[in-house]
Each structure stands twice: as C-alpha cells, then as structure tokens.
N, C-alpha and C positions, 0 to 999 in steps of 0.2 A: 504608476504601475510600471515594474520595468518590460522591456522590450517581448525577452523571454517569457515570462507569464503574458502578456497578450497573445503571442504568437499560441502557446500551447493551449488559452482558452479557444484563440477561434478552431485551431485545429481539432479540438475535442468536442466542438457545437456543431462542425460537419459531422464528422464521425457521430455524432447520436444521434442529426437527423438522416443520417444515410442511415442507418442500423435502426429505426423507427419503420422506416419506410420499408427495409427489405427486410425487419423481422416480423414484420404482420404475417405473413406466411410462415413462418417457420416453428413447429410443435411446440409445444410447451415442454414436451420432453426432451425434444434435444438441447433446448434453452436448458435445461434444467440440470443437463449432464453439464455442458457448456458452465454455470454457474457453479458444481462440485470441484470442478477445478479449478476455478476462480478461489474456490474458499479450500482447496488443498496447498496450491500455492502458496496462498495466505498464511496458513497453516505454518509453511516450512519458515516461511520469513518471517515471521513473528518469532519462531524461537529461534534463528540466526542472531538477527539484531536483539536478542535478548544475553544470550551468550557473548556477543559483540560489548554491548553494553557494562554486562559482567567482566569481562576481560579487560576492557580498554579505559573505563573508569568507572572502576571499582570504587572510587571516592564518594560516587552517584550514592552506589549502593548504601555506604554510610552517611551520607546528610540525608536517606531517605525515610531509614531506620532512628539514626541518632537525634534526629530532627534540628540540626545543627545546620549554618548556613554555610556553602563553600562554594568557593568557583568550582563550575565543569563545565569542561569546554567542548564545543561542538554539541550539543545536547538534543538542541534542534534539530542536528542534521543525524542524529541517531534513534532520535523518538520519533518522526515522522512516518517510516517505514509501518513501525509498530502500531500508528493510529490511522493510519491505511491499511494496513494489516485487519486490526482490530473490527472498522468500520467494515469491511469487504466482508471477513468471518459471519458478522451479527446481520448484515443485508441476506446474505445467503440463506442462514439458520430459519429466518424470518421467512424468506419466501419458500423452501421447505417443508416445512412446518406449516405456511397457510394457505399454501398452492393448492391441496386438495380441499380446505373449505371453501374457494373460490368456486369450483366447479359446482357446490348449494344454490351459490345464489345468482337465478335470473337475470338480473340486470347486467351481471359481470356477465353472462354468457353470451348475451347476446350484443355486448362489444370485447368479446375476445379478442380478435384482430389487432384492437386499438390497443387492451391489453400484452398481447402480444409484442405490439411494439414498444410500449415503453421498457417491456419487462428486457427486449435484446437492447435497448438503446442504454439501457440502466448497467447489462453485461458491458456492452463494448468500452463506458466509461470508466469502469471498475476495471478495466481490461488496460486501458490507455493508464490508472491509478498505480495499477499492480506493476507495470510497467516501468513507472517511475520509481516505486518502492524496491526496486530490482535494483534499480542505479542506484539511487541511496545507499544499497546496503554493502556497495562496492568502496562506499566512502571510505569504511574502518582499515580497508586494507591501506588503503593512500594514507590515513593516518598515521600508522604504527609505520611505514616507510617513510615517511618523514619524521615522526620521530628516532627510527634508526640510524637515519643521515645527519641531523643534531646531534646524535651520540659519538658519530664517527667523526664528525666534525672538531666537536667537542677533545674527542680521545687524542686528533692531531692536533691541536691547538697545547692538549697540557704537554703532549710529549716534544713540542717546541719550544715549552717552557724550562 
C-alpha cells in the first residue's frame, strides 16, 4: 500500500472515531441538513466531471456507445470523482428516505445516541470523500494544460523545421 493511502486511512479512522463520539449529541436534524449538502455538493461534481469527461475524451463516450475497444487515458482519474459522487448521492437519498421509519422502531430509539454517532461518523467520511472528489475534479484542468504545452511545444519544434 503506498505511503499516501496509509496516511489518508489512519487520518480518516480518527476523524470517524472523533465524529462518533461528538456526534452522539448532536440532532438528527442537524445531521440531516449537514448530509443535504453533502449530497448537493455531490450533485454539482457529478455533473462537472461528467461534462469534464465529455469534453476531454470524448473518445470515452464512443467505445461506450460503439462498444468498440480504445485507449482512454486517465480514466481512472476522471471516474473516481463520479463514483464518490454517486456513492455520497445514494447514501444520502437512503437515509432520507428511512430516517423517519427509524423513529417506528423501539429498539432504534432507545439507542439513538449510538445511532447518532455512526450516522455523523458516516457524514464526516463522506465529507473527508467529497473532499478528495473536489481534487480530482481539479485534474482535467492540469490535463488540457498540458496537453496545450505539447501543442506549443509541438508548433515550435515544426516551425524549427
């Protein structure tokens, strides 16, 4: 495992037992607002890197449709965003959606607290996720910059010829 992903695991296994521990107290409503913006965020980065995607290799777009095999480069580093994106979105919609059947049933009620905390320890990793999909989505631009530096590179080279 390289250096970088350890660092950023242990850093994100304090952050969700700190945010465990100090989200036992904290409403379900605020957590709740707290999570809509987790998944509006989301929201916008999913269609950046998708328009990203569109624009920068469109090639994608036809071996996806044409069903034909092609090199695209950096793919990984453009879909990632998108399946942090995606995954944060469907987490959200999900709690949402079954947060008020929660409050039905007994047994969840009477460890709310515990719930509670997973439910902000769950926020602040998606939070730490969304964070990184942010940088990601900074990639395209260093792309198309470097491919413009090739270009220009390129243009002096023919016109030395």
């Amino acid at each position: 495992m390289k250096f970088k992903t350890i660092i950023l695991s242990i850093i994100t296994i304090i952050v969700a037992v700190v945010a465990f521990s100090l989200g036992r107290s904290i409403p379900i409503s605020s957590q709740l607002i707290a999570l809509e913006s987790l998944r509006n965020t989301s929201a916008i980065i999913f269609g950046i890197m998708g328009a990203w995607i569109a624009i920068i290799q469109p090639e994608l777009l036809k071996v996806a449709y044409d069903g034909k095999s092609g090199k695209v480069e950096n793919f990984d580093r453009l879909s990632k965003p998108l399946l942090y994106s995606t995954l944060i979105i469907i987490f959200s919609l999900l709690v949402s959606v079954f947060s008020p059947l929660f409050y039905q049933i007994n047994y969840l009620i009477l460890h709310k607290e515990i719930l509670r905390g997973f439910l902000f320890s769950s926020i602040a990793i998606q939070t730490i996720l969304l964070i990184w999909s942010l940088m990601l989505s900074l990639f395209p631009l260093s792309f198309v910059r470097d491919k413009i530096q090739e270009a220009e590179i390129d243009k002096q080279i023919d016109s030395r010829n």
